[in-house]
C-alpha positions in Angstrom: 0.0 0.0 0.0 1.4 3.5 -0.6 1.7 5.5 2.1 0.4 9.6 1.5 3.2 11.8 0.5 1.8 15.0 2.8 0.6 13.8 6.0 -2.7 15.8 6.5 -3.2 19.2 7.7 -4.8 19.3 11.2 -7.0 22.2 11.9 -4.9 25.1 14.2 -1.6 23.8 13.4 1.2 26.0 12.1 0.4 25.7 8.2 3.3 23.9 6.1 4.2 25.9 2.8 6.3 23.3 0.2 8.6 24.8 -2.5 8.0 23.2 -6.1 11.5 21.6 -5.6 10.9 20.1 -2.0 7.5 18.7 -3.5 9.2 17.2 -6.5 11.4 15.7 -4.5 9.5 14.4 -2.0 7.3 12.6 -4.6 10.5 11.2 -6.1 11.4 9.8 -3.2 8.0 8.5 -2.6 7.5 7.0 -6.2 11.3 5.2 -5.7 11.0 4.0 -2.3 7.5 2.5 -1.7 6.7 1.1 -5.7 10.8 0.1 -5.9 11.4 -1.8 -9.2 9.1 -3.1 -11.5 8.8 -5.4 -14.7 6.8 -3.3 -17.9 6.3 -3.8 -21.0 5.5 -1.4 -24.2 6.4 -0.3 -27.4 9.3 1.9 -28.1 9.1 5.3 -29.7 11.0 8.6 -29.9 14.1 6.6 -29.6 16.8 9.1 -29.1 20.8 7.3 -29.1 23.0 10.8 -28.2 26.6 10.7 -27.9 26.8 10.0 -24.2 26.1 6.9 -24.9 22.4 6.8 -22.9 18.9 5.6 -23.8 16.0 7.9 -23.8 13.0 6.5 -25.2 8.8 6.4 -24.9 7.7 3.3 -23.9 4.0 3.0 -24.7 0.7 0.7 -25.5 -3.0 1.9 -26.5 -4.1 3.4 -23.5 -0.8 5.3 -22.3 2.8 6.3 -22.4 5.6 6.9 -19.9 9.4 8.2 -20.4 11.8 6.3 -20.2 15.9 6.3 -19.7 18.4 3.9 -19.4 21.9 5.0 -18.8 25.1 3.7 -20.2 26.2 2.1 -17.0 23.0 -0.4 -17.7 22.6 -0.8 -21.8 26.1 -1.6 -21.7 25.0 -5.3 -20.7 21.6 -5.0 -23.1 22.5 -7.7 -25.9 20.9 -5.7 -28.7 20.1 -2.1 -30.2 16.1 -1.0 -29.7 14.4 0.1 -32.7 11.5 2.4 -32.5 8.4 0.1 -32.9 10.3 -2.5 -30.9 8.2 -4.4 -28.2 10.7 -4.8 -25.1 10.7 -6.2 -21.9 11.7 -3.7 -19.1 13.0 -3.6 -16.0 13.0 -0.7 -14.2 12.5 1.8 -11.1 9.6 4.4 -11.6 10.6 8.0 -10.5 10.4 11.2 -11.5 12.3 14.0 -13.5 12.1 16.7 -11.0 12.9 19.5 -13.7 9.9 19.0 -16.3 7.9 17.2 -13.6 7.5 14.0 -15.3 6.9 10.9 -14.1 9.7 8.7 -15.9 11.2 4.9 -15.6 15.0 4.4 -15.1 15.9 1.4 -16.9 18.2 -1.1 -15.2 17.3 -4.2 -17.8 16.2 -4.7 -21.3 15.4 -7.6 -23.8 13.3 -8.1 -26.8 9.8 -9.3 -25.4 9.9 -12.2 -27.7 13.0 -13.6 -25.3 10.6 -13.8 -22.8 9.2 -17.1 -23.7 13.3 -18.7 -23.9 13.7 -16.8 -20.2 10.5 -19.4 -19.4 12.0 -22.4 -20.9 15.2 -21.6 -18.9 14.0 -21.4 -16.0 11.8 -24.4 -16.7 15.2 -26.2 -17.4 17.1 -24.7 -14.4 14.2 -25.8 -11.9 14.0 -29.5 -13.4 17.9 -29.7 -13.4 17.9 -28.3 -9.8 16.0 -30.3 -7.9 17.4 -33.5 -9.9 20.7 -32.5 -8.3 22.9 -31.6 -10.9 24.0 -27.7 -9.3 24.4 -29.6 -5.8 27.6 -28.2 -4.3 28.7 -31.5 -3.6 29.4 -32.5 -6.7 31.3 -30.1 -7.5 34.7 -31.4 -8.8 37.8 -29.2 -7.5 40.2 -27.4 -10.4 43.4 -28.1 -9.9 45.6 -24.9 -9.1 48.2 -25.5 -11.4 47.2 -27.6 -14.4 49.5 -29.3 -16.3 47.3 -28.8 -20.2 44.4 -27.1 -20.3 41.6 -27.5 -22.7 39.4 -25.0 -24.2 36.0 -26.0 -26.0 35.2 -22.9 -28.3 34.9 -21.1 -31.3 38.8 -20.9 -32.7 37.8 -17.7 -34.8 35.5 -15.9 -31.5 36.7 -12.9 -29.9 36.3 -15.2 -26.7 39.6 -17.6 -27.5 41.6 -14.3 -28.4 41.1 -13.0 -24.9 41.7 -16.5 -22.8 45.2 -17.0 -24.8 46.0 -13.6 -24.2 45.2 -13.9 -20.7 47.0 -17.6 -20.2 50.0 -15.6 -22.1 50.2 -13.2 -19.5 50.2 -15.0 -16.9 51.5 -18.4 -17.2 52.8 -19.3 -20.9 54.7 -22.1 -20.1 50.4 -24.1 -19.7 50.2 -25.9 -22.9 46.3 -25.4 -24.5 44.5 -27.4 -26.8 41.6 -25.9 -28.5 38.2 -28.0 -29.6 36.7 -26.0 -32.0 32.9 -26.0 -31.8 30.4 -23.8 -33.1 29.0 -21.4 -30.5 26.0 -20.3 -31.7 23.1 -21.9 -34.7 21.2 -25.0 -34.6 24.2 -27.4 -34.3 26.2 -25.9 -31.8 24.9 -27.9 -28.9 25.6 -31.2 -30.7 29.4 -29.6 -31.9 29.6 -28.8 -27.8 28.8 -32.1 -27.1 31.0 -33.9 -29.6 33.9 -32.1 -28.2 33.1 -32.3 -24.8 33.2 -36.1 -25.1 36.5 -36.2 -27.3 38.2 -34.3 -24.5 37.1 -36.8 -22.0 38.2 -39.5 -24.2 41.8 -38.5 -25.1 41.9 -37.3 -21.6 44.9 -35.0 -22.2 43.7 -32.0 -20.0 43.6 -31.6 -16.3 40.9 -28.8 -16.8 38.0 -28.1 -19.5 36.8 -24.3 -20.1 33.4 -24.1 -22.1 33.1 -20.7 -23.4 32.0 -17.8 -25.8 31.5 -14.2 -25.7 28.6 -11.7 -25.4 25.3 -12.1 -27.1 21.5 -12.3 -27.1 20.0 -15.0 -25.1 18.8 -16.7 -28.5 22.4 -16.5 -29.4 23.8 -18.4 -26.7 21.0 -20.4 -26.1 22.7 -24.2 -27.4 25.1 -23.5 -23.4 21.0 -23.6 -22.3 21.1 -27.1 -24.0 19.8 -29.9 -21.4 21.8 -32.6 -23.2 25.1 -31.0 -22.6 24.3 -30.0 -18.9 23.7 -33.9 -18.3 27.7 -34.3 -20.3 29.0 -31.7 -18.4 28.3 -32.9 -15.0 29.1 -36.9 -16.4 32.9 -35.1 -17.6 35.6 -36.7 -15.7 37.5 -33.6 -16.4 36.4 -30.4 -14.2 34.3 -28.1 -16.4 35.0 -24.3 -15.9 32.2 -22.2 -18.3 32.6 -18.8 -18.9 29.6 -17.6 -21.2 28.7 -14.6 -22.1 29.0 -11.5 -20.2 28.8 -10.9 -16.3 25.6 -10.3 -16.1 24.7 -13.7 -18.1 23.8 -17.0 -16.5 23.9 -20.0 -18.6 22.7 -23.5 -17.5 26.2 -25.2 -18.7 27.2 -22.3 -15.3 24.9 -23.4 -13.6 26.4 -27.5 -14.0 29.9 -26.5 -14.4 32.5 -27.0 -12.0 33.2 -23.4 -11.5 31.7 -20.6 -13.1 33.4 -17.5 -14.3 31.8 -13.8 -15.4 34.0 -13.5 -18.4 36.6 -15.2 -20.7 39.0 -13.9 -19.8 38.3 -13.9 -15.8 38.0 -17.6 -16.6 41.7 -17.6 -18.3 42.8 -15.8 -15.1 40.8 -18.4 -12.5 42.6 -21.8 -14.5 46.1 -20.5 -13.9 48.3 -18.8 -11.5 50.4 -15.4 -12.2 53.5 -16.0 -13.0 54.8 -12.9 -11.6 52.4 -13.5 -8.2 54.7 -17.0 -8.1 58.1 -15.4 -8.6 57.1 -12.2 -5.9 56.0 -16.4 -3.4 58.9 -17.8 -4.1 61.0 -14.9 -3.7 59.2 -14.5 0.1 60.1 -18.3 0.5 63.7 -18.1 0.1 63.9 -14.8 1.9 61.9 -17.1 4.9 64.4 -20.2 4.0 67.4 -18.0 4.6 66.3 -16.3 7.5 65.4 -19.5 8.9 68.5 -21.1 7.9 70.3 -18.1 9.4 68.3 -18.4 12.8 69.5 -22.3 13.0 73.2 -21.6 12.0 73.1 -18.9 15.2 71.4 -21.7 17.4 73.9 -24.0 16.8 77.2 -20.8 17.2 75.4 -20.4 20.8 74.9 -24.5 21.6 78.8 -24.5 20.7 80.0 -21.4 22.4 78.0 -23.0 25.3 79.8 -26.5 24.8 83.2 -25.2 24.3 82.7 -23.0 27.7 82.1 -26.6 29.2 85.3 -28.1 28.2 87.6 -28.8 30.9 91.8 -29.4 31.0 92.3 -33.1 31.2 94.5 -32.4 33.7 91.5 -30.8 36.1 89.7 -33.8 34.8 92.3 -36.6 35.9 92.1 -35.1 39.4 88.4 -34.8 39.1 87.9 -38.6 38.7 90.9 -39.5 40.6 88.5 -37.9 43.9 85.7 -39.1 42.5 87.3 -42.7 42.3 88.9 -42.2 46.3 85.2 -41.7 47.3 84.4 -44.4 45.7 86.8 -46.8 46.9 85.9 -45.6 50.4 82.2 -46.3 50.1 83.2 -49.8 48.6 85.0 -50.7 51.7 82.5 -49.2 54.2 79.8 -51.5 51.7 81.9 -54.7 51.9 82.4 -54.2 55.8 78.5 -53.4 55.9 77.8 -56.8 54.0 80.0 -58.9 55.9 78.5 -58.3 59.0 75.3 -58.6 57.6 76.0 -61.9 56.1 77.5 -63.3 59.5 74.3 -62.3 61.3 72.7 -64.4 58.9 74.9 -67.3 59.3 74.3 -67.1 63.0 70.7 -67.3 62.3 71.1 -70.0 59.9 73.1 -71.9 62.3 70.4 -71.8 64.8 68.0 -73.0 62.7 69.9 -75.8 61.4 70.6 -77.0 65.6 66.5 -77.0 65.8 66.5 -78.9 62.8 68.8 -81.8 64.1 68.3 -85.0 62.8 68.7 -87.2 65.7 66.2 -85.6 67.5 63.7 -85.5 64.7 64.4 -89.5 64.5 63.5 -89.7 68.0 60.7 -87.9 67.6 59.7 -89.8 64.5 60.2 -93.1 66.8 58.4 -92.1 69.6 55.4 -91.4 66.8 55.5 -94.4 65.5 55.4 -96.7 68.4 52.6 -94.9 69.5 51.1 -95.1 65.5 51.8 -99.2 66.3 50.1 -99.4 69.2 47.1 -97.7 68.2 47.0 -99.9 64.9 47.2 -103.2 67.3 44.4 -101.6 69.3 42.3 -101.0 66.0 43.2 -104.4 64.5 41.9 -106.4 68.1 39.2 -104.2 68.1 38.1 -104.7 64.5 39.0 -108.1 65.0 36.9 -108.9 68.0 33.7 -107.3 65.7 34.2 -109.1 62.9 34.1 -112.3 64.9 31.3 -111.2 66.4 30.0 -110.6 63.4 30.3 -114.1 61.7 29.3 -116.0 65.2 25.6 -114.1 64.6 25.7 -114.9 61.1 27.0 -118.8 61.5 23.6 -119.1 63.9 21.6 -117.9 61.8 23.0 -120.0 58.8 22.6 -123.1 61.1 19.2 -122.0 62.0 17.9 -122.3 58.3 20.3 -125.4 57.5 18.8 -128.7 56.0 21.1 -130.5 58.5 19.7 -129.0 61.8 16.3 -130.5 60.1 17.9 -133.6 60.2 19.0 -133.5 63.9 15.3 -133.0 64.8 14.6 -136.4 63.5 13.6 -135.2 59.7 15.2 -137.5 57.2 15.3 -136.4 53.3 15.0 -138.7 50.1 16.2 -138.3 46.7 16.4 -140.6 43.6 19.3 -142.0 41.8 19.6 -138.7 40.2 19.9 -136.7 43.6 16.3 -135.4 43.4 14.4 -135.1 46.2 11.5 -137.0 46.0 8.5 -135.3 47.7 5.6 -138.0 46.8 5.2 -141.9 46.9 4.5 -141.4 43.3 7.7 -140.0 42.0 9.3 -142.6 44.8 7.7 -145.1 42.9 9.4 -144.0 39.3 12.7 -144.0 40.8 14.9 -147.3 41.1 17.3 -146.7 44.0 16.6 -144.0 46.9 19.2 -142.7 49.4 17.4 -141.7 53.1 19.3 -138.7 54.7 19.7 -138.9 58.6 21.7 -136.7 60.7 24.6 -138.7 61.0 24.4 -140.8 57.8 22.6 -142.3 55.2 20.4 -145.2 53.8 19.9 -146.8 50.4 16.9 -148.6 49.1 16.1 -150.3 46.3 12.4 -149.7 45.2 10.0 -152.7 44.3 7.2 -151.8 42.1 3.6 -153.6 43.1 
């Protein structure tokens, strides 16, 4: 919403009296800061081109008109010359000319309104590439900061190879280049782009590609807007630096590259290093070298001067160790003295300890044990002795008890055929031939007589 440009008059205030200027200017302000810029588009007339090199113009349709300017600053980057009659897109800030009063546009960005519908198409493109992942900065492949051959895919003939070589001359000639031509511009050139693009990858002689042309229309360097070669550029397993167009151009093939540069020549001066920026390093580095070096050598003068104050005569050293060597003769003595005593303390000991351990009265000992372990084993043997007879007594009565012979002796008598059965009937007595009678104290035999 736009805010008023005179706040109202309350009733009793002090009344506010505007110059024409202050007015002007005010509105101007207003017109620049609230509305801000703005996409329009007309037709052009009263096209005027002066000297200075700006754009003053009428911009109109069939209900109304509005001036228009475009300084030189801003149609320097306009890829084409307006015509009167010419439809245009516009991009501009509205304002106003404070000295005829006149509400006017200052132009920051022109193009032919029939590029609007290849603007649509690449941002169409630049959307569908985007979110497929192709501009991710992760995939970004690093260019090597000092290339050993570079290649350059271009137009041999363009102003745009001119001003790289120039550029790669300047700085570092000793970078060999090898040039694939390819059209730049037409029908074909996205498939001549393309073609190259893969034979570089396939002779693999570079360590970096640069894609490029100079300024133009966006229908002239629409085949770097090519979808095909976006896809080859980011499958390239050479990093891809394109430099298309002027700064204020964006191509897809940017977009995918590895590394995108404003101009040509800015691209020629991001592939290499200067030559003279390397000279002014390695001059620094040996200045450091030396200085370093020159710090160590005076290290080591004050570690000698510090050594050779340490030296001593040999003489002074002689006497030194023949002291030290007294000392320690002393302290050997007082040692062996020391250990001598200790060790016949330790013999005393020992021979104590051997008296308790005395043999004869640990065979006494062992004696006196084993009587003692003789009588208790006689005890133990009576003793178990004297059970086990026990034992077998009860067991011999109670054998006896359930013998055949203690039948016997109660007047019992048993019978058994000639085979040594026991006959238990008068009918297997009268099967058998012979029969022996048991008694106690002897037996009988009987021959048997059948009835």
């Amino acid at each position: 919403m736009i805010k008023p440009i005179l706040e109202p008059q309350q009733s009793g205030e002090t009344r506010k009296i505007y110059s024409v200027s202050e007015l002007a200017f005010k509105v101007r302000k207003q017109l620049e800061d609230v509305i801000g810029q703005i996409w329009i588009t007309g037709e052009i007339s009263n096209l005027a081109l002066p000297a200075s090199g700006h754009w003053y113009f009428t911009l109109k349709d069939n209900g109304a008109q509005l001036r228009c300017a475009i300084f030189k600053n801003r149609n320097r980057s306009a890829r084409f010359t307006p015509e009167d009659g010419q439809q245009v897109l516009l991009r501009a800030k509205l304002s106003l000319y404070e000295p005829r009063g006149d509400i006017q546009l200052i132009g920051e960005y022109v193009e032919p309104a029939g590029e609007g519908a290849l603007q649509i198409a690449f941002n169409r493109l630049k959307e569908k590439l985007q979110a497929e992942g192709l501009f991710a900065p992760e995939l970004k492949r690093p260019i090597p900061k000092y290339p050993k051959k570079i290649g350059i895919i271009t137009s041999p003939s363009g102003a745009a190879i001119k001003d790289v070589l120039s550029v790669l001359k300047r700085r570092m000639p000793q970078i060999p280049v090898i040039i694939y031509p390819s059209q730049v511009q037409g029908e074909k050139a996205a498939k001549t782009l393309i073609e190259q693009l893969e034979a570089a990858n396939q002779h693999a002689e570079c360590d970096v590609l640069l894609i490029t042309r100079g300024g133009g229309s966006l229908e002239d360097m629409w085949c770097f807007n090519d979808e095909t070669l976006a896809r080859k550029i980011r499958e390239s397993k050479i990093p891809v630096v394109s430099a298309v167009g002027h700064e204020v151009d964006t191509s897809i093939s940017d977009w995918v590259a590895d590394l995108r540069a404003p101009t040509p020549s800015a691209a020629a001066e991001l592939l290499v290093p200067d030559q003279a920026d390397l000279r002014h390093k390695l001059i620094q580095l040996e200045r450091r070298l030396i200085g370093e070096f020159e710090h160590k050598i005076q290290v080591a003068q004050s570690k000698l001067d510090t050594l050779i104050a340490r030296i001593v005569h040999p003489k002074q050293q002689l006497n030194h160790y023949k002291i030290e060597l007294h000392s320690l003769n002393k302290s050997l003595i007082n040692a062996q003295k020391y250990l001598m005593q200790t060790k016949q303390g330790e013999f005393k000991d020992l021979q104590s300890r051997l008296h308790s351990y005395n043999p004869k009265l640990q065979l006494n000992q062992a004696k006196t044990s084993l009587q003692q372990a003789n009588k208790n084993l006689k005890q133990s043997w009576n003793y178990l002795l004297k059970q086990k007879q026990q034992s077998l007594a009860l067991k011999a009565q109670k054998l006896n008890n359930i013998s055949p012979l203690a039948t016997l002796e109660r007047g019992y008598t048993i019978t058994e055929d000639e085979t040594g059965k026991a006959i238990t009937s008068a009918a297997k007595a009268n099967k058998a031939k012979y029969l022996t009678t048991r008694f106690a104290d002897g037996e009988v035999k009987s021959k048997v007589i059948n009835n």
